[in-house]
C-alpha positions as CSV (number, residue, x, y, z in Angstrom):
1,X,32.9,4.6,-15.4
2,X,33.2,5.0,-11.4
3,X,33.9,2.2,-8.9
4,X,32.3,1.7,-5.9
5,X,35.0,1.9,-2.9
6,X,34.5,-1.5,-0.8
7,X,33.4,0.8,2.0
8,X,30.5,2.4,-0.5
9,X,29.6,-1.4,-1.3
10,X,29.1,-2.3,2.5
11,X,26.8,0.8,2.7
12,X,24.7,0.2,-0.2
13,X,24.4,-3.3,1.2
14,X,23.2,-2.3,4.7
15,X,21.0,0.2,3.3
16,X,18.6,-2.5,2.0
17,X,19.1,-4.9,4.8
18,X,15.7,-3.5,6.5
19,X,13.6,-3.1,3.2
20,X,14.6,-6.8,2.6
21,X,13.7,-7.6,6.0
22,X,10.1,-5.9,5.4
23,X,9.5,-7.3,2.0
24,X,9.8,-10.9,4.2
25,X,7.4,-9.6,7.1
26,X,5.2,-8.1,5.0
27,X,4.9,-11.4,2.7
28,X,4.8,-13.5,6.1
29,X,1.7,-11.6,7.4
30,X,-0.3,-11.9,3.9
31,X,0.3,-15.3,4.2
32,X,-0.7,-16.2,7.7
33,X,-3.6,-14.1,7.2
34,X,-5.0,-15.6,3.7
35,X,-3.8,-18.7,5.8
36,X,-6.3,-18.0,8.9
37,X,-9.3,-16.7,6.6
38,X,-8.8,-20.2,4.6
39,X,-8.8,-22.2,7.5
40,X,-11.9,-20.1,9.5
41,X,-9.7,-19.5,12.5
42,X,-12.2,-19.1,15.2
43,X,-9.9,-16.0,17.2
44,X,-9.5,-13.9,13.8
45,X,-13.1,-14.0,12.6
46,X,-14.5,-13.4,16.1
47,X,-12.1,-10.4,16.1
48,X,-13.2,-9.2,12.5
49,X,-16.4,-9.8,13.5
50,X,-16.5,-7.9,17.1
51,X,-13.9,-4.6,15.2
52,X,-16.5,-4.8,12.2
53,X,-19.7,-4.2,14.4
54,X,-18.8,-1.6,16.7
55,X,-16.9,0.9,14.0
56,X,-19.9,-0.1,11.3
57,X,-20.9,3.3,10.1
58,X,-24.6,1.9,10.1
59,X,-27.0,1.1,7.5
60,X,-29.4,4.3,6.4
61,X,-26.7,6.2,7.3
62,X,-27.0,10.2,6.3
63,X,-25.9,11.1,2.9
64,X,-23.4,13.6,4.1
65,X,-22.0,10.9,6.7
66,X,-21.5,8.4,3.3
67,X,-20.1,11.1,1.0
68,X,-17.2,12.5,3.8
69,X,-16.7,8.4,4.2
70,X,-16.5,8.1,0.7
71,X,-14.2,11.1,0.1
72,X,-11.8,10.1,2.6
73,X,-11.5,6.7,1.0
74,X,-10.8,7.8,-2.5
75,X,-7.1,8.3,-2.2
76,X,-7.3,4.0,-2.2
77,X,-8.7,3.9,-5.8
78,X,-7.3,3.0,-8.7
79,X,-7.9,6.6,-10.1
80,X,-6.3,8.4,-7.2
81,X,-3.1,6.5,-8.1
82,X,-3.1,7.4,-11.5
83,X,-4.5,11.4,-11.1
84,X,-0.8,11.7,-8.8
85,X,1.6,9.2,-10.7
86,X,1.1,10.1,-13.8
87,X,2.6,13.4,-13.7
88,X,5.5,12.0,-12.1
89,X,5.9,9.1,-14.4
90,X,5.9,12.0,-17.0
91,X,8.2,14.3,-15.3
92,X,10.8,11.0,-15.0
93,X,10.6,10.9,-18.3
94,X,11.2,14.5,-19.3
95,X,14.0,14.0,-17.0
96,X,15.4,10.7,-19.0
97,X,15.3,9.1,-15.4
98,X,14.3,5.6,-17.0
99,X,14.7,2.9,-14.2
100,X,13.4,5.4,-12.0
101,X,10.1,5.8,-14.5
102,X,10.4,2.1,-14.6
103,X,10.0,1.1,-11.0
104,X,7.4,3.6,-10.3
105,X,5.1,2.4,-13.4
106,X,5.8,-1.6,-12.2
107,X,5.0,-1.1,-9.2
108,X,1.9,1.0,-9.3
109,X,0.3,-0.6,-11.9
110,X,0.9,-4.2,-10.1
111,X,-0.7,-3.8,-7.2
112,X,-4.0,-3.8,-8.6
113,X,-3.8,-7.1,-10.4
114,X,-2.0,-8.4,-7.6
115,X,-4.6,-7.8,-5.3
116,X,-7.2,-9.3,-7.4
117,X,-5.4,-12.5,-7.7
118,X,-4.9,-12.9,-4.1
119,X,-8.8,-11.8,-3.6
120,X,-9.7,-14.4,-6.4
121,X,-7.4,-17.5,-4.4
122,X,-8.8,-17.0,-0.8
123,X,-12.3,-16.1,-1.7
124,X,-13.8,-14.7,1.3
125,X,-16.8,-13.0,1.6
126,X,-17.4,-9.1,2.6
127,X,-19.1,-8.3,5.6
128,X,-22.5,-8.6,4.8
129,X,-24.0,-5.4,6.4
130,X,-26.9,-4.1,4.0
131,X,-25.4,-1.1,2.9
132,X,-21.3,-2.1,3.1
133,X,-20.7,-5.3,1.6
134,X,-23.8,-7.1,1.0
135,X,-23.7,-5.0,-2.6
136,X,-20.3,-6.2,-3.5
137,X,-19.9,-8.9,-6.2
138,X,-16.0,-8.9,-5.3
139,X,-14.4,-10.6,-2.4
140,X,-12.6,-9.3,0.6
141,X,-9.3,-10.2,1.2
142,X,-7.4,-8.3,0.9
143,X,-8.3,-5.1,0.5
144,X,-7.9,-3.4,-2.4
145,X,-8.3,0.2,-1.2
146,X,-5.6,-0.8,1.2
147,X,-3.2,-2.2,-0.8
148,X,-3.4,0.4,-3.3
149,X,-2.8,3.4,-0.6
150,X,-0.3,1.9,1.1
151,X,1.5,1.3,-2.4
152,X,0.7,4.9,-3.7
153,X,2.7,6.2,0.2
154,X,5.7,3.6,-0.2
155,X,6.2,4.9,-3.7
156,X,6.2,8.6,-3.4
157,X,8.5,8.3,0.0
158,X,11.0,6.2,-1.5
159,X,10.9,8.7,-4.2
160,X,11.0,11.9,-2.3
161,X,13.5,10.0,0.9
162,X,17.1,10.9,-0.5
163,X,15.9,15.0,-1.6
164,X,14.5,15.5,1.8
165,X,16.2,16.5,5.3
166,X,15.4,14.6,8.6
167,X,13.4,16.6,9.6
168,X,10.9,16.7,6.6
169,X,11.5,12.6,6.3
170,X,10.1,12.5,9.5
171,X,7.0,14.5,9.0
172,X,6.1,13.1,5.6
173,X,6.3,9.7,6.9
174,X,3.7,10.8,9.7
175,X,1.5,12.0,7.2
176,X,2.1,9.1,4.8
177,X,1.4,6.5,7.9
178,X,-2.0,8.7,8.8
179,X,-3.5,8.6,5.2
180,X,-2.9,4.7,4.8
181,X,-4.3,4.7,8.3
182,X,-7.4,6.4,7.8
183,X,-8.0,4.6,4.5
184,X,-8.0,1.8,5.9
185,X,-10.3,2.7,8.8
186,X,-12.8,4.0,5.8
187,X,-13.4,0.3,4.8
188,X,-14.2,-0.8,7.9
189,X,-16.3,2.2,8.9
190,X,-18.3,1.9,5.3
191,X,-19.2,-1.8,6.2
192,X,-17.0,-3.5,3.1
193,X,-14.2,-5.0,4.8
194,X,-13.0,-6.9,7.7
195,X,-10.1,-5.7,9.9
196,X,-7.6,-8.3,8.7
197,X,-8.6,-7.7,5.2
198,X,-7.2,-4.0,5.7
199,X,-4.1,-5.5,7.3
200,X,-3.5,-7.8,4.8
201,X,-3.6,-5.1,1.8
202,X,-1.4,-3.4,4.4
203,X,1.2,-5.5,4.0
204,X,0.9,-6.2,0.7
205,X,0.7,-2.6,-0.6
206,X,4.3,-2.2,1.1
207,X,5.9,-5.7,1.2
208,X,5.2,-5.2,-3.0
209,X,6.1,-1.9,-3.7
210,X,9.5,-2.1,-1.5
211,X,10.2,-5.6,-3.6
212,X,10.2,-3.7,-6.9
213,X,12.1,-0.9,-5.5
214,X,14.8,-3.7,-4.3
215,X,15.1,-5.3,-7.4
216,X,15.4,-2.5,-9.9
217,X,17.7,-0.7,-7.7
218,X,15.5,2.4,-6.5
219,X,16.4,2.9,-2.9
220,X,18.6,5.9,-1.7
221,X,22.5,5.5,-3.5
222,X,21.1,3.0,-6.6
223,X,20.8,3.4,-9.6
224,X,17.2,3.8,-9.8
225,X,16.8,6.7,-6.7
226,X,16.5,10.2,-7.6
227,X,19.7,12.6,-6.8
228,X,19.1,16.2,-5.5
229,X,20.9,17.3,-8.4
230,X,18.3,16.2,-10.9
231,X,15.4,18.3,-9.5
């Protein structure tokens, strides 16, 4: 059995010093939102309000306008999780990578339940456009599409982060960002949800995912994270 060398310890513990420090933002701005939303904070719902009508897709919109919308939202579902994660989650087991497997199933299939919960406590209402979320029996905050794609992204980088060079970090963390952005922007654009509902699955997508990566141990150098050598 190896020992860590103090100096390996001190590493390990600095190299979880900023997820820590965005599992606690991420948890403050959930809060403060579900907080504001409760309350009926005059500044955040005239701001939903004002980003909600000017990026409204419309109601009648074309079909072909509502099927790229709905397209380009999909990644958020449920479904889309499952369609990519599951062949990991079977490759990780092939591979005997067990806390790894662990974290990745915990973590994905949490969010949704999660989410519903927090929708469930603060009870807010969709925006009630005629064809966004008028036709939704579910409430809004926060948003489910949101959470789950900004979940699905945290996963798969902290995954992929100690295999790939700087250079190919870099990149996949621009493309990760731009999907959970333009998810996001589809739930606005599709009438269903308010800005701060987006944010606030935002957040919580991340702040959870990076908590169960924290406590099983699954950042790069624990016990969890995947090593170049087992590819």
């Amino acid at each position: 059995m190896q020992t860590a060398l103090p100096g390996q310890t001190r590493s390990r513990v600095a190299s979880v010093v900023p997820a820590w420090l965005a599992v606690g933002g991420s948890a403050v701005v959930v809060a403060l939102l579900a907080w504001a939303v409760l309350a009926g904070l005059d500044p955040l719902l005239d701001a939903d309000r004002a980003v909600s009508d000017a990026l409204y897709a419309g109601d009648g919109r074309s079909r072909w306008l509502e099927l790229v919308l709905q397209v380009a939202t999909a990644p958020g579902l449920s479904a889309s999780r499952a369609v990519v994660l599951l062949p990991v989650l079977a490759w990780l087991v092939l591979r005997r990578a067990g806390w790894t497997a662990a974290w990745v199933f915990v973590a994905a299939a949490g969010i949704s339940p999660l989410t519903t919960l927090l929708k469930d406590a603060v009870g807010r209402l969709r925006p009630q456009f005629a064809d966004g979320g008028a036709g939704y029996a579910s409430f809004g905050y926060p948003s489910g599409h949101a959470s789950g794609i900004a979940a699905l992204v945290t996963i798969l980088l902290v995954l992929a982060w100690p295999l790939l060079e700087p250079p190919a970090r870099r990149a996949w963390l621009a493309v990760g960002a731009a999907l959970v952005l333009l998810v996001g922007l589809t739930r606005i654009w599709l009438g269903v949800h308010y800005l701060s509902d987006v944010l606030g699955g935002w957040a919580l997508g991340l702040g959870w995912t990076l908590l169960v990566a924290l406590l099983v141990g699954a950042l790069p150098g624990h016990r969890a994270a995947l090593r170049p050598r087992e590819i």
